[in-house]
C-alpha positions in Angstrom: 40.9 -33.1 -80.7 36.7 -32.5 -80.8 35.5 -31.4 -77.6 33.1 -34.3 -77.7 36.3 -37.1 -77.9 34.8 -39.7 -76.0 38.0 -40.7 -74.2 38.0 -37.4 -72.6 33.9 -37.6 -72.0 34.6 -40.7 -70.0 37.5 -38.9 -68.0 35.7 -36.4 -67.2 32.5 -39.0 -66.0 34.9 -41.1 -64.4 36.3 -37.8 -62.2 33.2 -36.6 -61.5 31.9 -39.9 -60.4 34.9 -40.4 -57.9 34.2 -37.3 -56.7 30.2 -37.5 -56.2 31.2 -40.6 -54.8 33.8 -39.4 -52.5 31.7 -36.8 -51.4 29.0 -38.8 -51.1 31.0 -41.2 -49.0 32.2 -38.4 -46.6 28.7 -37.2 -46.6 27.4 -40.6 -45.2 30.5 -40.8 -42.5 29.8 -37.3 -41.3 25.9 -38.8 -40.6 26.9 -41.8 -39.3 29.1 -39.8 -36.4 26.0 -37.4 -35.5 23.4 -39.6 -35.6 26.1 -42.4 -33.3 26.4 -39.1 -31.3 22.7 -38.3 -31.0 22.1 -42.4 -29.8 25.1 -41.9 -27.3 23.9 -38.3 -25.7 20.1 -39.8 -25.7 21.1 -42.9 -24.0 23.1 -40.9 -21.7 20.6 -38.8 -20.8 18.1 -41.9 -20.1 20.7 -43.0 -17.5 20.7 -39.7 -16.2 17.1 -39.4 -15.7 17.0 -43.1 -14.3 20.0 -42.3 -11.6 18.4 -39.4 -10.7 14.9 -41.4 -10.3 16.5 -43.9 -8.2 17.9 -41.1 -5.9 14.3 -39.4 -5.5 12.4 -42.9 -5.2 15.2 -43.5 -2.4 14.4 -40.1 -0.8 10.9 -40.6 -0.5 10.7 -37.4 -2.7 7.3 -39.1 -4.6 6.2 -35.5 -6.1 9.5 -34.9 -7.7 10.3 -38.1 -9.2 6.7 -38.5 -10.8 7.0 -34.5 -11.7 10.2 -36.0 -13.3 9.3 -39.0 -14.8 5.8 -38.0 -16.4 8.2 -35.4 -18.5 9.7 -38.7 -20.4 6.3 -40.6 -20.6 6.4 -40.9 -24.3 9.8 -42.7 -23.7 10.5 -45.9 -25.8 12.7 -46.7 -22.7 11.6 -49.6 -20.3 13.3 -48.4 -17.2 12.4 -44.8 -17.7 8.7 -46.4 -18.0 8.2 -48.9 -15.7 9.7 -46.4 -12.6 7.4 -43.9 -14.3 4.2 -46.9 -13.8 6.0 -47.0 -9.9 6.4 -42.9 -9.2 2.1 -42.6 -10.8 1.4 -45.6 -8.0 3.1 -43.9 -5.3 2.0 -40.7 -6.1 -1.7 -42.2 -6.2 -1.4 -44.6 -2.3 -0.4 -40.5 -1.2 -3.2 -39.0 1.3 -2.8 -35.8 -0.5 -4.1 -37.2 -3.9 -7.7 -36.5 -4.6 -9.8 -39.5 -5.7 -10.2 -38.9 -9.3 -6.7 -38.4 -9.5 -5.8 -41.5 -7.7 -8.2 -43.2 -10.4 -6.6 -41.4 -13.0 -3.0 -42.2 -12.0 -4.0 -45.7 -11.7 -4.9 -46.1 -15.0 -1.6 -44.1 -16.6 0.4 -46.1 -14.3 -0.7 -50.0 -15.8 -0.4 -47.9 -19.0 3.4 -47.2 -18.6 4.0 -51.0 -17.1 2.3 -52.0 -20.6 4.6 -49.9 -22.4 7.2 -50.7 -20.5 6.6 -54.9 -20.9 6.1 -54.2 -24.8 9.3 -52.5 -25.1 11.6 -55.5 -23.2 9.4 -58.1 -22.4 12.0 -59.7 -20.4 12.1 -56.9 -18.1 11.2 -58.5 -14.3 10.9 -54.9 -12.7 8.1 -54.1 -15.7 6.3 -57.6 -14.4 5.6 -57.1 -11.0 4.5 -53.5 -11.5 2.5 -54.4 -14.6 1.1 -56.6 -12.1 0.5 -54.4 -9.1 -1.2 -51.7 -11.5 -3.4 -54.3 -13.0 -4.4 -54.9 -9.4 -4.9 -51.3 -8.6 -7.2 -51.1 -11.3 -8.9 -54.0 -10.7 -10.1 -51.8 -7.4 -11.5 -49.5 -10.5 -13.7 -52.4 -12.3 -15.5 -54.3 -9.9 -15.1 -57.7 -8.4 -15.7 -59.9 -11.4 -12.6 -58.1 -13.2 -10.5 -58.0 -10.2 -10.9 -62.1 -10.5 -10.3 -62.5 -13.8 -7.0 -59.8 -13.7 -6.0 -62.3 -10.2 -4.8 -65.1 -13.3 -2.7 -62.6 -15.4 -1.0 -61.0 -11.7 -0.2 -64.9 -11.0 1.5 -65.0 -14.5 2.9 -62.0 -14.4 4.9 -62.3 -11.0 5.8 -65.8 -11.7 8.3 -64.0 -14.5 9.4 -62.5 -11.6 
């Protein structure tokens, strides 16, 4: 028989087809276990950080749970961020915190409770302290913006 028999040509496709394909499939398996893996350790580790969080908040330790918290601030996590918006507030009502910080903390905090409401908007915790950091900065803008924010805190803690 010629080398070039095309009965044995389309053998030899066909086995090296199963064969990509196998490998391919195995390949695609393998990927599907590490990345499952990756999303199980990662989400582990958010509940980590938040059961850790909820000890320090308990504790009154406001320091370390912000120190903790700010770490995980570019979190797509709404727990992690709206007791991240919660730890920057309490950090900020501290007597220890200069005034520019306290302005500056109030700011990042309605930022995280943004964050936080645009990753689960049906998040009631992310609410009221979207709500109570709107206010706190409302403290930053004057009166006429304090007013105006009053309507969107209403809304806000009727989810609530």
């Amino acid at each position: 028989r010629s080398p070039y028999d095309p009965r044995q040509v389309l053998k030899k496709s066909l086995r090296r087809g199963v064969t990509l394909a196998t490998g391919s499939f195995v390949l695609c398996e393998a990927l599907r276990l590490v990345s499952g893996s990756v999303v199980v350790h990662a989400s582990f580790k958010v509940a980590e950080v938040i059961e850790q969080a909820d000890y320090l908040y308990g504790s009154g330790e406001t320091e370390k749970l912000y120190r903790l918290l700010v770490q995980h601030k570019n979190s797509e996590d709404a727990e992690l961020l709206w007791r991240l918006a919660r730890a920057s507030r309490d950090l900020a009502q501290l007597s220890i915190t200069s005034a520019e910080e306290k302005r500056q903390l109030a700011y990042d905090s309605l930022e995280y409770a943004k964050r936080a409401l645009e990753k689960n908007e049906a998040n009631s915790a992310a609410h009221k302290w979207y709500a109570i950091c709107l206010s706190d900065v409302g403290d930053y803008e004057g009166i006429k913006v304090k007013i105006g924010n009053a309507f969107i805190i209403k809304d806000h803690f009727e989810v609530i």
